[in-house]
MDAnalysis code that builds the backbone (N, CA, C; Angstrom):
import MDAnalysis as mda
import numpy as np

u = mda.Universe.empty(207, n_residues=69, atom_resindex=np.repeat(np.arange(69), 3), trajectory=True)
u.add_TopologyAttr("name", ["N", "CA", "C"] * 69)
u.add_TopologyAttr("resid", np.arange(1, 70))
u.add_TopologyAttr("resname", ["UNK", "UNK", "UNK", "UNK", "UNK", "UNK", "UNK", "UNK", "UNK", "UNK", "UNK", "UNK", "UNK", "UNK", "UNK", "UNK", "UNK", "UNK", "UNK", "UNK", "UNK", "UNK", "UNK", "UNK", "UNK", "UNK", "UNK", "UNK", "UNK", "UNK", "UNK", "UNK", "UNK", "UNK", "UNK", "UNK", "UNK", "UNK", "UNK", "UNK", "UNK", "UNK", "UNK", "UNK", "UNK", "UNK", "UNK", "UNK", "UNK", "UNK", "UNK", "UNK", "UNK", "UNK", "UNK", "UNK", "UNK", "UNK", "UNK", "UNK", "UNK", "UNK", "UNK", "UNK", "UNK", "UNK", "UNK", "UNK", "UNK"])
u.atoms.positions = np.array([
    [-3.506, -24.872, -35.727],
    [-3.836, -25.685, -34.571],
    [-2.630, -25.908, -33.683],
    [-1.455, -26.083, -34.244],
    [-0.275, -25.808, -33.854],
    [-0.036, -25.035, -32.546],
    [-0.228, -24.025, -32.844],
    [-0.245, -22.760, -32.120],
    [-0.805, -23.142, -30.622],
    [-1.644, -23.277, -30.675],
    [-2.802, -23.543, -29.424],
    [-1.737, -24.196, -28.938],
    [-1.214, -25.071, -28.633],
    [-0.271, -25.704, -27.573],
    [0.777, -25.437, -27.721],
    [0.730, -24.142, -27.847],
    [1.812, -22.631, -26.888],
    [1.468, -22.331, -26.619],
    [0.508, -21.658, -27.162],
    [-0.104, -20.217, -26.230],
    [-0.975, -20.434, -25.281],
    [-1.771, -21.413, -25.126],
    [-2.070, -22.353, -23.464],
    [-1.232, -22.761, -23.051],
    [0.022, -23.017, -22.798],
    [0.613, -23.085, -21.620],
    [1.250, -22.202, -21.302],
    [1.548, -21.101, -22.139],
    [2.176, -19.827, -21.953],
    [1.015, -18.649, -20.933],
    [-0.319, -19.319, -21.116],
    [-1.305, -17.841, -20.888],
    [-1.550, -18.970, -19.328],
    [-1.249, -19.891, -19.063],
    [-1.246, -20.743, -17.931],
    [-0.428, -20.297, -17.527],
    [0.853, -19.639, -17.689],
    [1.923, -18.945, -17.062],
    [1.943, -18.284, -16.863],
    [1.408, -17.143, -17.678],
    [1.093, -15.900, -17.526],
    [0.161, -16.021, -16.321],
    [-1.063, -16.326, -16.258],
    [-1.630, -16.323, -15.232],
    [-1.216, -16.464, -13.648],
    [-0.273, -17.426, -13.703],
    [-0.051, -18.232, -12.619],
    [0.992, -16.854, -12.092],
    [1.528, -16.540, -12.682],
    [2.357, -15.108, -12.593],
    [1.745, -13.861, -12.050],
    [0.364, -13.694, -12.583],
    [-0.396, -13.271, -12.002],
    [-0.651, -13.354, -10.568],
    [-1.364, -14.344, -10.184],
    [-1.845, -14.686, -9.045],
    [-1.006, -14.602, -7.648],
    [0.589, -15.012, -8.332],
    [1.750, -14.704, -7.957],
    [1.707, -13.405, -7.158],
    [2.145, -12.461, -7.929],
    [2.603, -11.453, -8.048],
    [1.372, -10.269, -6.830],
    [-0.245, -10.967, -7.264],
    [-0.462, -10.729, -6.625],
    [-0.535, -10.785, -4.761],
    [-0.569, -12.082, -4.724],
    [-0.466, -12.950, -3.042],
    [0.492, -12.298, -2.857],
    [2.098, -12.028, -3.467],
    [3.030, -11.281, -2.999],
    [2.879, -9.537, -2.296],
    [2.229, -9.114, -3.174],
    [1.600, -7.640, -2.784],
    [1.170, -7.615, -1.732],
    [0.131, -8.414, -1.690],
    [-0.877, -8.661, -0.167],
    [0.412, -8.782, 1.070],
    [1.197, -9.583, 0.465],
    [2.121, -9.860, 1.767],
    [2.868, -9.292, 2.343],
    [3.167, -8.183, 1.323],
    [4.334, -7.108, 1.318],
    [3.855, -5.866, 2.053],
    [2.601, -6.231, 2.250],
    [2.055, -4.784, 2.508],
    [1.367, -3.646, 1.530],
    [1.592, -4.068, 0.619],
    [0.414, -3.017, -0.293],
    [-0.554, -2.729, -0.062],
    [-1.596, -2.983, 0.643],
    [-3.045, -3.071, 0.556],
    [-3.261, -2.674, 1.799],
    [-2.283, -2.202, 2.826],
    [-2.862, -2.505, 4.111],
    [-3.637, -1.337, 4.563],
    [-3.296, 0.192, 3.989],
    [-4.192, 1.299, 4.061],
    [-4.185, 2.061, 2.889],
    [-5.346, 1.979, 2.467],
    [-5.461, 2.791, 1.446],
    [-5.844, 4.533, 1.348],
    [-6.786, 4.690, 2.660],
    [-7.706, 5.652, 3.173],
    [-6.692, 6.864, 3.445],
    [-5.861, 6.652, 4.798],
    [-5.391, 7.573, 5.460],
    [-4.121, 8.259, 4.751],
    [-3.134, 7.715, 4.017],
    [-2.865, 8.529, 3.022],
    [-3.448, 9.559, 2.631],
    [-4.343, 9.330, 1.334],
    [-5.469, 10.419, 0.412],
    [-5.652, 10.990, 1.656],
    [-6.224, 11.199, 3.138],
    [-6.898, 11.689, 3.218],
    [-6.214, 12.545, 4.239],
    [-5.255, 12.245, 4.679],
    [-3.665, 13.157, 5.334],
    [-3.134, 14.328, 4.682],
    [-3.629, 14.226, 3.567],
    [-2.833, 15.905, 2.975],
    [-3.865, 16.632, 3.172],
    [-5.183, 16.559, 3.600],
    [-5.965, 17.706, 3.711],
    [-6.073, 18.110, 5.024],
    [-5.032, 17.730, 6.394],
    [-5.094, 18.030, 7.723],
    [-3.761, 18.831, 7.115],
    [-4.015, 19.932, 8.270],
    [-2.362, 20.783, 8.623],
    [-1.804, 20.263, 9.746],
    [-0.381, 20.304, 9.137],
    [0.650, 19.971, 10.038],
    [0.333, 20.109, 11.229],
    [0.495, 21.827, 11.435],
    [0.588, 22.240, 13.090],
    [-1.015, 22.621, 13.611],
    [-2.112, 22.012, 12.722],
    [-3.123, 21.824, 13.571],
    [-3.228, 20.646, 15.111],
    [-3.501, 21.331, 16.093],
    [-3.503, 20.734, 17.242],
    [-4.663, 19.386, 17.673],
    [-5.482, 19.610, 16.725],
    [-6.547, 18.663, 16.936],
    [-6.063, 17.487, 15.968],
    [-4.957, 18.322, 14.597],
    [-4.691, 17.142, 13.936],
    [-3.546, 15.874, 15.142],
    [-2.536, 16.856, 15.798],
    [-1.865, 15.856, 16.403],
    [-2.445, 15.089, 17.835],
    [-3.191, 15.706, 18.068],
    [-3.932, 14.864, 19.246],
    [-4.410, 13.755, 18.771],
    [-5.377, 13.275, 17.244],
    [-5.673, 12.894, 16.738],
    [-4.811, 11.186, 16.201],
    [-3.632, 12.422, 15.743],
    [-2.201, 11.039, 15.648],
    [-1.897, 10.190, 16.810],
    [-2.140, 10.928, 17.986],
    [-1.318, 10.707, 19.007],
    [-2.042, 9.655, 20.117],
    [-3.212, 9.898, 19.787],
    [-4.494, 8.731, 20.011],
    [-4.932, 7.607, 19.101],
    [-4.268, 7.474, 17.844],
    [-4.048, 6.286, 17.054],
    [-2.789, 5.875, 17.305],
    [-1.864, 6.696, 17.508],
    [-0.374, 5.732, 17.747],
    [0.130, 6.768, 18.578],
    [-0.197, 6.315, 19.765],
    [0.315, 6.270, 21.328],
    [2.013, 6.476, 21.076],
    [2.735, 5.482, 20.478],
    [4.076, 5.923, 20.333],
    [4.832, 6.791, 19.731],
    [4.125, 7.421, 18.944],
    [4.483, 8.572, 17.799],
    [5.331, 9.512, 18.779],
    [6.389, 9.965, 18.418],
    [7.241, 11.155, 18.979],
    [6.904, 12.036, 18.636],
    [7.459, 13.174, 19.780],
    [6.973, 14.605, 19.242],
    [7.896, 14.878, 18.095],
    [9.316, 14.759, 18.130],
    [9.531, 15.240, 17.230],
    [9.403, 15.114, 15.869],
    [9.328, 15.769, 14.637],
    [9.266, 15.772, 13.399],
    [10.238, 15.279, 12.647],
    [10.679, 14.544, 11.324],
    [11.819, 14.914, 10.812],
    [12.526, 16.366, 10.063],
    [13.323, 16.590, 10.021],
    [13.606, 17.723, 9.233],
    [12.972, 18.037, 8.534],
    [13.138, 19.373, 7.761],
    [12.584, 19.646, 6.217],
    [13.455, 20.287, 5.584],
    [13.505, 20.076, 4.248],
    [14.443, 20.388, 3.855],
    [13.921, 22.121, 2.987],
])
């Protein structure tokens, strides 16, 4: 019986750590797109409809590329 008043306030911690950890994620930016990632490696680079495409979701995007190595 002992026991029990540790390991409830410990799994109250644990939790709270939880909940934590999560609200932090949210805040950080984790969650904010999940979609366009996954679904970006199946366009080609130097397809033209792909960059028109970019370039009409984000207006500011430069032409240029970064390097490759």
């Amino acid at each position: 019986m002992s026991a029990i008043y540790i390991l409830i306030p410990v799994a109250i911690v644990l939790v709270g750590f939880a909940i934590w950890l999560f609200f932090w994620a949210v805040d950080s930016g984790q969650y904010d797109d999940l979609d366009s990632p996954a679904h970006s490696i199946l366009f080609d680079d130097e397809d033209p409809l792909h960059k028109a495409g970019v370039e009409k979701i984000n207006p500011s995007h430069d032409e240029q590329s970064p390097p490759r190595a």
